[in-house]
N, C-alpha and C positions, 0 to 999 in steps of 0.2 A: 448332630451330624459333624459338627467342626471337630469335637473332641476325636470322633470315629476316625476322619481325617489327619488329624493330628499323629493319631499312634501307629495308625497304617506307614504314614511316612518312612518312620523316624523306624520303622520296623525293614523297611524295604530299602532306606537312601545306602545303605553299607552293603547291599548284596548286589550279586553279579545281575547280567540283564537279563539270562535265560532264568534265574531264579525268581525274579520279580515277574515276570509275565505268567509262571505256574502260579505263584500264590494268587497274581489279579486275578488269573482264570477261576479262582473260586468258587463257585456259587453261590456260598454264601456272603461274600464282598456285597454289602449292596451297586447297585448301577452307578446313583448321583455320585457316589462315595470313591468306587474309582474312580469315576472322569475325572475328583476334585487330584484325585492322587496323578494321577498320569501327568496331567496337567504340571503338577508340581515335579514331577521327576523330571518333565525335559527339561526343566531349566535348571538341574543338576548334575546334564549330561557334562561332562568336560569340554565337550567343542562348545558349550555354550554357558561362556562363564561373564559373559557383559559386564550383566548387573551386578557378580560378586566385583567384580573389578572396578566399575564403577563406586562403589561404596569405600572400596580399600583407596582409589584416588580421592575421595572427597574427606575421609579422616585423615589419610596422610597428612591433607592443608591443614585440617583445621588441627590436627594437634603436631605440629610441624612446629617446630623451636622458633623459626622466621617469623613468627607471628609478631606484629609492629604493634610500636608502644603504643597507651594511650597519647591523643592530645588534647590542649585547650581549644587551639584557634586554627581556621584554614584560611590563608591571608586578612580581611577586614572581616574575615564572620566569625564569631566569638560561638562557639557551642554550647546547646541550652542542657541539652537535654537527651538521650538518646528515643529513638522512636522507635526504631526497629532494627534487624539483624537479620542475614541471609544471604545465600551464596557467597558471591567475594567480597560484598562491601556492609558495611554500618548508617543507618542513616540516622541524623543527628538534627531535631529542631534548633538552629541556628540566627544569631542576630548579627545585621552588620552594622558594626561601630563608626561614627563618625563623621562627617555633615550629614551624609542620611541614612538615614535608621532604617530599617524594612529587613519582614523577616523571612528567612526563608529554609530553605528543607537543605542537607548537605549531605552528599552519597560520598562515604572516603573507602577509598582499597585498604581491607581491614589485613590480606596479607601481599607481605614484599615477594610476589614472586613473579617471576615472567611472564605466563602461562596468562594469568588469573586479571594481572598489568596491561597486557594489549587487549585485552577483552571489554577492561574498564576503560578503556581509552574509547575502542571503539565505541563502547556506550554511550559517553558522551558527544564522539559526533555522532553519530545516527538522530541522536536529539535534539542537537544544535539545528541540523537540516528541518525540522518539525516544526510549523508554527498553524499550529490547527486550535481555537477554544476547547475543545474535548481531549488535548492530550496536553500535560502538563511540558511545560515552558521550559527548556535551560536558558539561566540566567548569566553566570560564572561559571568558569572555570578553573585551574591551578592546580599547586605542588606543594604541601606541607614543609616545613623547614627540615626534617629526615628523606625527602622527596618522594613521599606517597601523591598520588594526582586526587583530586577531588573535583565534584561537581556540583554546584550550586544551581536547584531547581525551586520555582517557585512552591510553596508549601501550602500543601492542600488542606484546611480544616475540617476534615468530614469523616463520613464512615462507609466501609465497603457495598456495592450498592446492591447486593442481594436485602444487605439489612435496611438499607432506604428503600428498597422497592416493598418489600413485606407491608409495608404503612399506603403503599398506596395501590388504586383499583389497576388493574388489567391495561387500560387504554391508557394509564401512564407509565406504566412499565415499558411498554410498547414504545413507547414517544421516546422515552428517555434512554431505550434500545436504540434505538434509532440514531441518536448523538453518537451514540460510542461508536455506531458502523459506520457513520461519518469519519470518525478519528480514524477508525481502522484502514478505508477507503484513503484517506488523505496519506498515510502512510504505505499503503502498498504502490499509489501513484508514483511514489519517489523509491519504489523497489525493495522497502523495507519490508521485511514481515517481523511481527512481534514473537510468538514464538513461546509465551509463555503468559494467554488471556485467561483470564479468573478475575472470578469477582474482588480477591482482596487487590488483584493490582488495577481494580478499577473503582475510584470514591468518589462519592458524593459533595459536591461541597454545602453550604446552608442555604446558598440562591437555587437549591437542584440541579448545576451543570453539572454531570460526569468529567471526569479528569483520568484519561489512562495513563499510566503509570509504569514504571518499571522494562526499560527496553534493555536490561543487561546484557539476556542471551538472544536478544535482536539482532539479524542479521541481513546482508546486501543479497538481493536476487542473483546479481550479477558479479558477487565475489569468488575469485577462481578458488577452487577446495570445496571441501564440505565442509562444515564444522559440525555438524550432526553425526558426522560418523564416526567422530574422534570417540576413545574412551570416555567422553566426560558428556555426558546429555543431559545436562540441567531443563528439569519442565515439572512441572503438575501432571502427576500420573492420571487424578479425576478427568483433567480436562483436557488433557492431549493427546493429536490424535492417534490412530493407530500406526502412522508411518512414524510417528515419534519415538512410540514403544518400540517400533521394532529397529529404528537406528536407520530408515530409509530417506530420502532424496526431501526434504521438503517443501515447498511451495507455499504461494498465496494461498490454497484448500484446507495446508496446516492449520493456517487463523480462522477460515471459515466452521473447521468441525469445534475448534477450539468458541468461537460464536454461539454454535448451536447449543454447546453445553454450558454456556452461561446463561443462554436464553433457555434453557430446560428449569437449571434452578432457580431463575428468574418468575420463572409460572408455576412449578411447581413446588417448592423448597425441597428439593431431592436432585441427587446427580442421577445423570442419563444413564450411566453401569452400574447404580446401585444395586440392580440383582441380575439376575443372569438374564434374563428378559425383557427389555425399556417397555416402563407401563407408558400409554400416549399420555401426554399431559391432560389433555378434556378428561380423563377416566380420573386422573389423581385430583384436577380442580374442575367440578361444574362450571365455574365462570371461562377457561378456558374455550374459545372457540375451536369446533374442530377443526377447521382450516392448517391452526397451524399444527395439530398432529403432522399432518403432511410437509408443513413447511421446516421443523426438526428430522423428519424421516429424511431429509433430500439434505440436510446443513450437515448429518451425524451419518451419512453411509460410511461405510467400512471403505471403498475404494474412492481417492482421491480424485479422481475424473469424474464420477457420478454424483459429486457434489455440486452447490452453486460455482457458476465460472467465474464468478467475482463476488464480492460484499455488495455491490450494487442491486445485483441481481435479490440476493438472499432479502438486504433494504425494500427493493422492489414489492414484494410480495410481502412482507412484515406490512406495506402501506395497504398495500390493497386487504389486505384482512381489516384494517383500521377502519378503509371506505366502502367494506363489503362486497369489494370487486373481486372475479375469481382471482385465483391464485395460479401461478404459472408450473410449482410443485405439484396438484392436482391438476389430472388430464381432465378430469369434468365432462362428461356430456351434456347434452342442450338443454336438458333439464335442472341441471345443477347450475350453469349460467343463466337461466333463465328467472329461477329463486333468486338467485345471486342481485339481478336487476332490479327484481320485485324489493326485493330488501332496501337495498340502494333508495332509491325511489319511490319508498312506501307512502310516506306524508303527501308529494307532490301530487304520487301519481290516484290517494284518495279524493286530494283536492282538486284534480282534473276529473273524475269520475262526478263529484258534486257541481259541480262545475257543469257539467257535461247535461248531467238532470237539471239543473236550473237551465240553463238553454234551451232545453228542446219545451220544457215547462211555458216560456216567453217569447219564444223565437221572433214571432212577426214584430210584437212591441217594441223588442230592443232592435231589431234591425231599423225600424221606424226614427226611433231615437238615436241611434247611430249617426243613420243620414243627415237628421236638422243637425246632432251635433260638430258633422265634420262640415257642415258648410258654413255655421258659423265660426269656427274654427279657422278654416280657409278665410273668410272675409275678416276678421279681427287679426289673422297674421297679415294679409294683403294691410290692411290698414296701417300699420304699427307699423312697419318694413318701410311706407310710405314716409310716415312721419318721419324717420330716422334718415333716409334720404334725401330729405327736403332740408332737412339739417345740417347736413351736411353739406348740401349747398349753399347755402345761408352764412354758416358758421363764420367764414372767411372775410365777410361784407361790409363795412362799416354800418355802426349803427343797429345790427342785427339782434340785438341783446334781447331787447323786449320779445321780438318775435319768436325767439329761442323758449324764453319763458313760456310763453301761451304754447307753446310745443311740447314742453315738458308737463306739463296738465295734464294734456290731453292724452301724451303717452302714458301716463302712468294711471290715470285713466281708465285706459284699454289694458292695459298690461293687469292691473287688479283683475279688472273683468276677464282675461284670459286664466288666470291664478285660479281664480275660482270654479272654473269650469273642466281643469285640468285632470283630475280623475285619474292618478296613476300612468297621464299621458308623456312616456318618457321624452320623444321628442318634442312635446310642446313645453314640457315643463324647461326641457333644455332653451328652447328660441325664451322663454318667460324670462329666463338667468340671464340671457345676453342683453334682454329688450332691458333688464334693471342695471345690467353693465353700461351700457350705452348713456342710460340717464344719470347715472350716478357721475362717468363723467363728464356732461353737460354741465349738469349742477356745481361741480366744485374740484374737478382734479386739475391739477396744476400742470398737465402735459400737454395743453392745448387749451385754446379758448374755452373759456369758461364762467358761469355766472357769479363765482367766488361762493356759493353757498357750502361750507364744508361740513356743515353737519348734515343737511339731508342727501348730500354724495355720499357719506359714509354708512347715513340709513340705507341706503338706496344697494351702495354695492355691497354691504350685509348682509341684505336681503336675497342679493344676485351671488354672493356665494354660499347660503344655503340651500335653493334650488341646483346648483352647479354638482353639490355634493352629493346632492341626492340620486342627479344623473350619475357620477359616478360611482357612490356605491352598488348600482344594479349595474352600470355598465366601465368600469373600471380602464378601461383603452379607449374608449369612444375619444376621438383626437379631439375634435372641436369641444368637449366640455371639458379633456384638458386644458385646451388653449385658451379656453375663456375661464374656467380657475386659475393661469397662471396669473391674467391680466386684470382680475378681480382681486388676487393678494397684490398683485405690485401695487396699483390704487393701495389699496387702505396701507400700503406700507408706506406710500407718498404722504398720504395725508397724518399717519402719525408721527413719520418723524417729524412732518413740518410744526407737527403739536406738543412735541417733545415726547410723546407716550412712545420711547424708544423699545423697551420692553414689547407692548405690539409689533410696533416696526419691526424690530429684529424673527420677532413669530412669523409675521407676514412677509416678509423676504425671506427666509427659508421655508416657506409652502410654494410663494412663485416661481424658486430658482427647482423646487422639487418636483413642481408640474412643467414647468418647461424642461426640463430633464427627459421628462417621462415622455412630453410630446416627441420631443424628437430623437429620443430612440427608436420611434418608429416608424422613423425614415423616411417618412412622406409628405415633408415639410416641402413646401413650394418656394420661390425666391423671398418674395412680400414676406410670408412667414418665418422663415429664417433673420429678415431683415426687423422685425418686429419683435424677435428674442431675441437680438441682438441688444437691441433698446432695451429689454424687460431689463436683461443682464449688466447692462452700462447704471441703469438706476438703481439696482440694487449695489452696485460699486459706492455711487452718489451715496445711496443713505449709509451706507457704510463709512465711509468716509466722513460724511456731517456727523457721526456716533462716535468720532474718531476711532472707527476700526479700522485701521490704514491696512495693516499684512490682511485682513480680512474682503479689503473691496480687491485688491489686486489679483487674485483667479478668476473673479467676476468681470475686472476690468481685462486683462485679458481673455475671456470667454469671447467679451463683445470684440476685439479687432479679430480674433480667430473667426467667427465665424460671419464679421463684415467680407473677410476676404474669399470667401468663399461665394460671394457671391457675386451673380453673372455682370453686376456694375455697382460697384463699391457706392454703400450713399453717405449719409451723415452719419449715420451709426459707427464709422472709423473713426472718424474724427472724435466720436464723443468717447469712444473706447480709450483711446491716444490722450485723451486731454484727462479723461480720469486717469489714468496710470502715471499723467503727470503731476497730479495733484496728490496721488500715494506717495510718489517717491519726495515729493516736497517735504509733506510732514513728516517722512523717513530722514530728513536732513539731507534728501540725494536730490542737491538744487539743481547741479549741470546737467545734470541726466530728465531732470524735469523739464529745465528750459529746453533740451533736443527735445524731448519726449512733443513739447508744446507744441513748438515751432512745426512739427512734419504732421502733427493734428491741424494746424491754422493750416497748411496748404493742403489738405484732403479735403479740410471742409470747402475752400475756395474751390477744389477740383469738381467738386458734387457738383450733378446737374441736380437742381432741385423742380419740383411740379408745381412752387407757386412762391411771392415773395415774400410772403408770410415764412412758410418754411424756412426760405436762405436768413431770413434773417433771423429768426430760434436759431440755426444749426451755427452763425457766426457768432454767436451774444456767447453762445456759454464757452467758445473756446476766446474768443477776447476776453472775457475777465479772470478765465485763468491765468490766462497769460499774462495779466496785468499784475492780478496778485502773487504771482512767483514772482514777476520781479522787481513790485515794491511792497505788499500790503502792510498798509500801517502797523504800526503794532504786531507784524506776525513775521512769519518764516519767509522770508524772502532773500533774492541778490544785490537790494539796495539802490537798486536803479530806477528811482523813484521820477524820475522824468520818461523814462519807457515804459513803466509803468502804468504813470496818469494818459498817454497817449493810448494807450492798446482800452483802457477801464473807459475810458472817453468814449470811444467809437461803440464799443456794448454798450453803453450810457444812450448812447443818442438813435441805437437803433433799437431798443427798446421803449425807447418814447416816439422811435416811427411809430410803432405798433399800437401803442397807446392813444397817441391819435389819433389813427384809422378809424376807432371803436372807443364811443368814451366810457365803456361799461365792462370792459374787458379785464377780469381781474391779472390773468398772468403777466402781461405785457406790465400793467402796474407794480406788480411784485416785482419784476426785475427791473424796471427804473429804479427802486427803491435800493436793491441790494446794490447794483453796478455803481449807484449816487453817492450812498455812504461809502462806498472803498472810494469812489472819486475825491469825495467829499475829502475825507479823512487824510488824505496825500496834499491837495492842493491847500488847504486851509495851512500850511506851514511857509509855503512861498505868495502865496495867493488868496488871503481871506475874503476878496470880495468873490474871485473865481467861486471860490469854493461854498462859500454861504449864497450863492445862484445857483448851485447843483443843488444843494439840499433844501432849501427852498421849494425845486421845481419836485422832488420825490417827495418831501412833505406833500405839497396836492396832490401829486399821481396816487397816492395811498389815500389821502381823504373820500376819493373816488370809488372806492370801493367801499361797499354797505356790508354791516353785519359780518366782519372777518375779524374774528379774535388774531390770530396771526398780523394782518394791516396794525392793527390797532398797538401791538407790541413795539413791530417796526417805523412805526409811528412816533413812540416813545425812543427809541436807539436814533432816531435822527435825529428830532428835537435836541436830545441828549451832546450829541455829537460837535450840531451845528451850533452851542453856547461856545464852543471854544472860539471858532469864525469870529463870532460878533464880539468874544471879548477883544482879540485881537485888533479888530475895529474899533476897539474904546466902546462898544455901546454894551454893556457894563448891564445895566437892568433890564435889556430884552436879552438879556443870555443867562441873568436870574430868573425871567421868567418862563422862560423853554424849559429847563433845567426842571423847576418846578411843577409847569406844567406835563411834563414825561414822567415825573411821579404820580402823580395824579389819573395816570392814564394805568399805570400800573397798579395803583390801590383799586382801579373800576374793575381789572381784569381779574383779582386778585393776585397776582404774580408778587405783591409789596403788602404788607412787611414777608420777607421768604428766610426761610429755615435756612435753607444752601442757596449758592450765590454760581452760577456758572459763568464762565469769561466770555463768552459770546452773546452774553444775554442782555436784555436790554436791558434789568437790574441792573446787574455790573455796569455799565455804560452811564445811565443815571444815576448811580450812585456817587462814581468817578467824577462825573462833573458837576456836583454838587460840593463833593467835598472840595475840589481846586477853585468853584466861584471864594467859598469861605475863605479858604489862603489867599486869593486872589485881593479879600476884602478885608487882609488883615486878620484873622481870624484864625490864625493855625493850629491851636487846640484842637479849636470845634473841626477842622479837617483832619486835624490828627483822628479824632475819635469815630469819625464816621468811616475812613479809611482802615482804624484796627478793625472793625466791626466788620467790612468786607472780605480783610483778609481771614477773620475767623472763621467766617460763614464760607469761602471759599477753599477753607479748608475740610469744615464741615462737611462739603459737597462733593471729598475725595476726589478730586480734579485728578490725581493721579500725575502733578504736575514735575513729577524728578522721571516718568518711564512715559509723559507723552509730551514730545516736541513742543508741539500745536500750543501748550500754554504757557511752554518755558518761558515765552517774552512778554508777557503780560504778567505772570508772580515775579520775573523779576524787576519791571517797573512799579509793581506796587512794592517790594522792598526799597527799591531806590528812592520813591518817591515818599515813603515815611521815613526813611535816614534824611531827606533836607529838610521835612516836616521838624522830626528830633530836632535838629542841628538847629533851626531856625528859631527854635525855642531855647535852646542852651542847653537839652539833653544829649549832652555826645556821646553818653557811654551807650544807649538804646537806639541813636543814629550809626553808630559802628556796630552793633550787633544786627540792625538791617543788611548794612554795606557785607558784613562777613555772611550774612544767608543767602546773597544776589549774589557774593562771587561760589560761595559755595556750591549755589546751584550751577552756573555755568562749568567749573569745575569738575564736578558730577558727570555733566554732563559731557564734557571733554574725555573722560575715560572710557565713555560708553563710545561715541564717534572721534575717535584721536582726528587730530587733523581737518575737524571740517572747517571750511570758512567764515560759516556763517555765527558755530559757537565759538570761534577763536575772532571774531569780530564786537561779539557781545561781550566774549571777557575782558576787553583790552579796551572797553570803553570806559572815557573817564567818566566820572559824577559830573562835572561840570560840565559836560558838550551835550551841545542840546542835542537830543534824541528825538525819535516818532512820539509820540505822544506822552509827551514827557508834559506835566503838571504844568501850567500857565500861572506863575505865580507875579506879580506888582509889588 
C-alpha cells in the first residue's frame, strides 16, 4: 500500500485541485489509499506550509556559518566526553577540577544566536526553580570565554527507562511510573510544563530512581506569548499531543497525553499511533490489567479538557489499579465495584469466612473461655496497676529500697503471667510493654530513684520495647504506645551512653526523638505530656553532648525550652533545656553566652514550683554543676573563675548528698555525689588539699554504696585516681601510691585495663595520669615519661578528634606540656621542644578556627612555668 501511496502523490502534488479530486473520484483508487493521499495533499496546500517552514528554520541553524567553535572547558569543568546532541545545545560528560572533583553532565549553546540564546537561558532557570529526587538537579551555571552560557546538571548514569522497565514485571513499572508523575506534579506546581516527555528524556539510574531530564523547550504557564505558536515547535511528534501538532494553546493536558504515551510504551513496547487504530494495551500484553485500557483511553483523548485535570488525578488511579480499587477513568457499575472489593480483600475476607465456620463450629466453648479469660485479665491488670501505684508512693521515702525490690518480683511476676496469656490481645499486650516499662525503670534508670541494677533494667525495657512494637506495627498511631516507645528508647539510650555503648545510644535517641515526633503530631498531647517530651528531648541533648555531639544536642536542646514554654506553668524542664544549650555553646567555645545561657536556667529552676523535695533538688543539682563547670572545670573549657566555680559545684555537691541520705540504697542520688565531688574535688585540691580530699573521700563511700554497678565501680577508680594528687600535696606520699594503684586494679576487674584506645574522660586516662606523676613525683621520670608516651599513643589511637573537638583541646595539651618538663627534666630538650611546638601548635589551630576567643587566646599565652589546672605534681 505505501508504494500505491507514494506514486499517487507524487502524480497528483503538481496538478490543479479540480484535477485531483477527478482522478481520486476513481474507482479504482482503492478507499485506505486515498484517505492516505488526501491526508497528505492538505499539508501541501499553500496556506498550510508550518512544517515545510519549520524544517527550513531548523537547517537554517544548523548549517548557519554562526555555528560556535569547539571547547575544552566551561569555567572549573574540564569536558570528558560528548554524550549527546539536539536541538540548541551539546551535552558533554564533564569533570570539575580542583579541591573537589565531582562529575557532572554540561548542556553548552552549540549555536550563537539570539533566538536559540534566550531559550537556553530560560532552560536553565526553569531548572534551577526544580528541586524534586525525580528530576535532575542544576548544579552551575556560566558563560564560556567566547560567551556561549552553559549549564551544569548533575549527571545521570543510566539508561532510558522504557529499556529498564522491559527487565522488569508490571507492578514495578507502575511504581516507578509513579515517581516520574511525582517529578511532573512537582513541576506543574511551580507552573512549569515540560513539553517534550519520552522516555529518552527520562533515565534510569543504577539505584532505580527515574531522573527527568531535558526542560529546553519547558515553558512558564503564566508567560505572556505563546511560544508554541511561533514558527519553531520543537517536540516528539510519537509523543505529543495533538494540540502540539497542530501549533495550539498548550497547557498542564500537554504533559498529561504526553504521560499516557510513555505509559503505553511502558506496558506495551509500541507507541499509542503506531497504526491508525490504538490496540488497548491488555490485548498487546496479557499481563496488562484492563483497568488501565481505560485509564490510557482518558490520559490520550484527542481533546485537551477530556483528559485527566491534573497528573494527580491520572497518579490517582495508576494506584488504585495497583490496590485493585475501581478506578475513576471507568464509570463501573456495582458490579464491577463489587469484584473490585472482592479482589482487594480476597485473602482477608477467605480468612473471615474460616473464621466465621470455626465459630459457629465452638461458639458456646469459646464464649465460655472468653469470659474466665477476661476476668482474669481484669484481676492481673487490677493487680499490677496496684503494685506500680504503691511504688510510686513508696519510691520517694527513705529507706524504701528493699520494699521496692520485693515489688519488682512480684510485678514481673504477674506481668510474665499476663505475657503468656496474651493471645494476640492488642491492648493487653500494650498495658504488658508499659508494666516492663515501669520495672525496667525501678531497677536501674538513672532518671529517678532507683535500685542501680542496670542490666536487668535493660532486660527489662528490651523486653517492653518489643511488645510496644508489636503494638505498633498492627496499630501504627495508637498514641499511648507511641508514648511508651518514645520512653522505652530514651532509657536504653540512658543507660548506654552511661556504658559507653554510644553506637546504641545514638540508635536509641533517634527512635525516641522519632516516636515523640510522631506522638505529637497528633495533637493531642495534654500539659503533663508535653511536659514529659520536653524531658525526653533535653536527655537526648544530654547524651548528645556526653558523645561530644555538641551542634547535634542543640535542636534538641532547644526543642525542650520551645516546648517548656508552651506550657500552661513552665516546670524544670526550662531550666534543663537552658542549662543544656548552655553546656552546647561551652564546648562550642561560646563561654559568655553559656554563662547568660546558665544564669536565666538557675533562675527558672528557682521559679519552678516543684510537687516534692526530692524533685526541687534533681531540678537544682544539674543546673548547679553546670554552672560550676563553665566557670572553672578543671582541666576543661571554662572562664577561669575557679572560686565561683567551687561555690555553685558545692551546693549540687551537698544537695546530692541530701538525697543520699534520705535513702541509703539510692543509687542516683549516689552517682551524683560522685560526679558533682570529683569537679569539687578537682578545683579545691589546688587551694585547699585537705577541703578537697574530704570531698572525695565522702563520694568514695557514696559509690561503695551501691551494689553491682559496673558504672560506680569505674567512678570509683576516677576518684581514687584523682584524690592521690590531695594527699600528695599533703606529703602522704604512699596513701596516694596506693589509691593510684588501687583504681588500676579496679579497672583490670572491670576489664577497662590494659585498653586499646584511651578516652580523656575516662577513668583510664585519670589512673593512668596519676600514676605516671606519683613516679616523677618519686624521682622516677623515665618510668613517667614512658607511661605517659603510652597514653598519649593510645589517645591518639582512640581518634579523640582532638584539633576539631574543644572539649579535649585542654587535656592533649596538658599532656604535651607535661612530657616537654618530663624531656626537659631528663636533658632531652630537643623532644621537650617538639612537645612545647605541638601544645602551641594546637592552640594555634585552634585560634584560626575561633579568632578571638578568650578562652583559647588564654591557653596560648600561658607560660610553661605557671602553674596550671592540673598540671603534673612534681618534688
Amino acid at each position: 500500500m505505501h508504494q500505491a501511496v507514494r506514486m499517487l502523490f507524487h502524480e497528483l502534488a503538481g496538478l490543479p485541485a479540480a484535477e485531483r479530486e477527478r482522478r481520486l473520484a476513481d474507482p479504482r483508487v482503492e478507499p485506505r489509499v486515498r484517505e492516505e493521499v488526501e491526508s497528505l495533499l492538505r499539508y501541501d496546500l499553500p496556506e498550510n506550509q508550518e512544517l515545510t517552514a519549520c524544517i527550513a528554520g531548523v537547517a537554517a541553524e544548523v548549517l548557519d556559518p554562526v555555528q560556535a567553535e569547539p571547547v575544552q572547558r566551561c569555567g572549573p569543568y574540564r569536558l570528558v566526553r560528548l554524550l549527546g546532541s539536539g536541538g540548541m545545545g551539546d551535552v558533554y560528560l564533564a569533570e570539575r577540577e580542583g579541591e573537589i572533583r565531582q562529575q557532572v553532565a554540561v548542556k553548552l549553546l552549540a549555536f550563537r544566536r539570539a533566538r536559540w540564546r534566550e531559550r537556553f537561558l530560560r532552560e536553565r532557570q526553569l531548572l534551577a526553580s526544580l528541586q524534586h529526587p525525580s528530576i535532575v538537579h542544576a548544579i552551575d551555571a556560566g558563560h564560556t570565554s567566547d560567551g556561549r552560557p552553559f549549564l551544569v546538571m548533575e549527571y545521570v548514569a543510566g539508561e532510558s527507562i522504557d529499556v529498564y522497565a522491559s527487565r522488569i514485571g508490571i507492578c514495578d513499572r507502575l511504581g516507578l511510573y509513579l515517581r516520574v508523575c511525582e517529578a511532573v506534579s512537582h513541576a506543574h506546581r511551580r507552573l512549569i510544563i515540560h513539553r517534550d516527555l519520552k522516555p529518552s528524556n527520562i533515565l534510569v539510574d543504577e539505584s532505580g530512581q527515574p531522573k527527568l531530564l531535558d526542560f529546553g523547550i519547558a515553558k512558564l504557564l503564566d508567560e505572556t506569548g505563546d511560544l508554541t505558536q511561533t514558527s519553531e515547535r520543537a517536540f516528539t511528534p510519537s509523543y505529543a499531543s495533538p494540540e502540539q501538532l497542530r501549533g495550539d494553546l498548550q497547557t498542564t493536558a500537554t504533559d498529561i497525553y504526553s504521560l499516557g504515551a510513555v505509559l503505553y510504551k511502558l506496558l506495551t513496547d509500541r507507541l499509542p499511533n503506531e497504526h491508525r487504530t490504538r490496540t488497548p494495551p491488555s490485548r498487546l500484553n496479557p499481563n496488562v490489567p484492563s483497568d488501565l485500557d481505560y485509564v490510557l483511553q482518558k490520559a490520550l483523548r484527542q481533546a485537551p479538557e477530556e483528559r485527566y485535570a491534573s497528573v494527580e488525578a491520572l497518579a490517582a488511579d495508576i494506584r488504585a489499579v495497583l490496590e485493585s480499587r475501581p478506578v475513576a477513568a471507568r464509570a463501573g457499575d456495582v458490579w464491577y465495584r463489587t469484584r473490585k472489593f472482592l479482589r482487594r480483600y480476597s485473602a482477608p475476607l477467605a480468612a473471615l469466612a474460616l473464621i466465621v465456620v470455626s465459630l459457629a463450629a465452638g461458639l458456646f466453648v469459646a464464649n465460655r473461655e472468653r469470659l474466665k479469660a477476661e476476668r482474669r485479665f481484669a484481676q492481673l491488670r487490677e493487680l499490677s496497676n496496684n503494685v506500680f501505684a504503691l511504688d510510686r508512693a513508696i519510691r520517694d521515702l527513705p529507706g524504701s529500697t528493699e520494699a521496692r525490690q520485693r515489688l519488682v518480683a512480684v510485678s514481673l511476676k504477674y506481668l510474665k503471667g499476663l505475657a503468656a496469656d496474651a493471645h494476640g490481645d492488642v491492648d493487653l499486650t500494650r498495658e504488658i510493654g508499659e508494666g516492663y516499662l515501669r520495672i525496667g525503670r525501678i531497677q536501674g534508670v538513672p532518671t529517678e530513684l532507683n535500685l542501680g541494677e542496670r542490666a536487668e533494667a535493660e532486660a527489662s525495657l528490651k523486653t517492653a520495647g518489643e511488645l510496644l512494637d508489636t503494638v505498633l506495627a498492627s496499630r501504627p498511631t495508637d498514641r499511648r504506645a507511641l508514648l511508651d516507645s518514645a520512653r522505652v528508647a530514651h532509657d536504653r539510650m540512658i543507660l548506654a551512653e552511661e556504658e559507653h555503648r554510644y553506637a546504641d545510644a545514638q540508635a536509641q535517641a533517634q527512635k525516641a526523638a522519632k516516636q515523640m515526633d510522631a506522638f505529637l503530631r497528633r495533637g493531642e498531647a495534654t500539659d503533663a505530656e508535653r511536659s514529659e517530651a520536653a524531658q525526653i528531648f533535653g536527655n537526648i541533648a544530654l547524651a548528645c553532648i556526653n558523645m561530644h555531639l555538641y551542634t547535634e544536642a542543640e535542636p534538641f536542646a532547644h526543642h525542650t525550652v520551645e516546648i517548656s514554654r508552651t506550657l500552661r506553668s513552665p516546670d524544670l524542664r526550662l531550666s534543663l533545656g537552658l542549662s543544656l544549650l548552655a553546656n552546647s555553646y561551652r564546648y562550642q567555645g561560646k563561654l559568655q553566652q553559656a554563662l547568660r545561657t546558665i544564669r536565666v536556667a538557675r533562675q527558672a529552676a528557682q521559679a519552678t514550683h516543684y510537687s516534692n523535695e526530692t524533685e526541687r533538688m534533681f531540678g537544682m543539682y544539674g543546673v548547679l554543676l553546670r554552672e560550676g563547670t563553665i566557670l572553672g572545670e578543671d582541666g576543661g573549657v571554662n572562664l577561669n573563675r575557679p572560686t565561683e566555680a567551687a561555690a555553685a559545684l558545692r551546693q549540687a555537691f551537698e544537695l546530692a548528698d541530701q538525697l543520699a541520705r534520705r535513702d541509703p540504697q539510692d543509687a542516683v542520688s549516689r552517682d551524683r555525689v560522685a560526679n558533682s565531688g570529683n569537679q569539687l574535688g578537682n578545683i579545691l585540691r589546688h587551694s585547699d588539699p585537705q577541703a578537697a580530699l574530704a570531698v572525695y573521700d565522702l563520694s568514695i563511700r557514696r559509690l561503695s554504696e551501691i551494689r553491682d554497678s559496673l558504672t560506680a565501680r569505674r567512678d570509683r577508680a576516677l576518684l581514687l585516681a584523682d584524690s592521690s594528687y590531695a594527699l600528695r600535696s599533703l606529703h602522704r606520699d604512699s596513701e596516694a601510691k596506693r589509691r593510684a594503684k588501687a583504681a588500676l586494679a579496679i579497672l583490670e576487674s572491670t576489664k577497662d585495663y590494659p585498653a586499646k584506645e584511651i578516652r580523656f574522660e575516662s577513668a583510664v586516662y585519670a589512673t593512668l595520669c596519676a600514676l605516671a606523676d606519683e613516679q616523677a613525683a618519686a624521682g622516677n621520670p623515665r618510668q613517667a615519661i614512658q607511661i605517659y608516651e603510652s597514653v598519649l599513643g593510645k589517645v591518639h589511637t582512640a581518634k579523640q578528634e582532638a584539633f576539631s573537638d574543644l572539649r579535649n583541646a585542654p587535656r592533649l595539651s596538658q599532656l604535651y606540656e607535661t612530657l616537654a618538663r618530663l624531656y626537659a627534666r631528663t636533658g632531652d630538650l630537643e623532644r621537650a621542644g617538639d612537645m612545647q611546638s605541638l601544645r602551641i601548635q594546637l592552640w594555634r589551630s585552634w585560634d584560626r578556627k575561633l579568632p578571638n576567643n578568650s578562652f583559647i587566646r588564654r591557653e596560648m599565652l600561658s607560660p610553661l612555668s605557671e602553674p596550671r589546672a592540673k598540671r603534673a605534681v612534681f618534688h
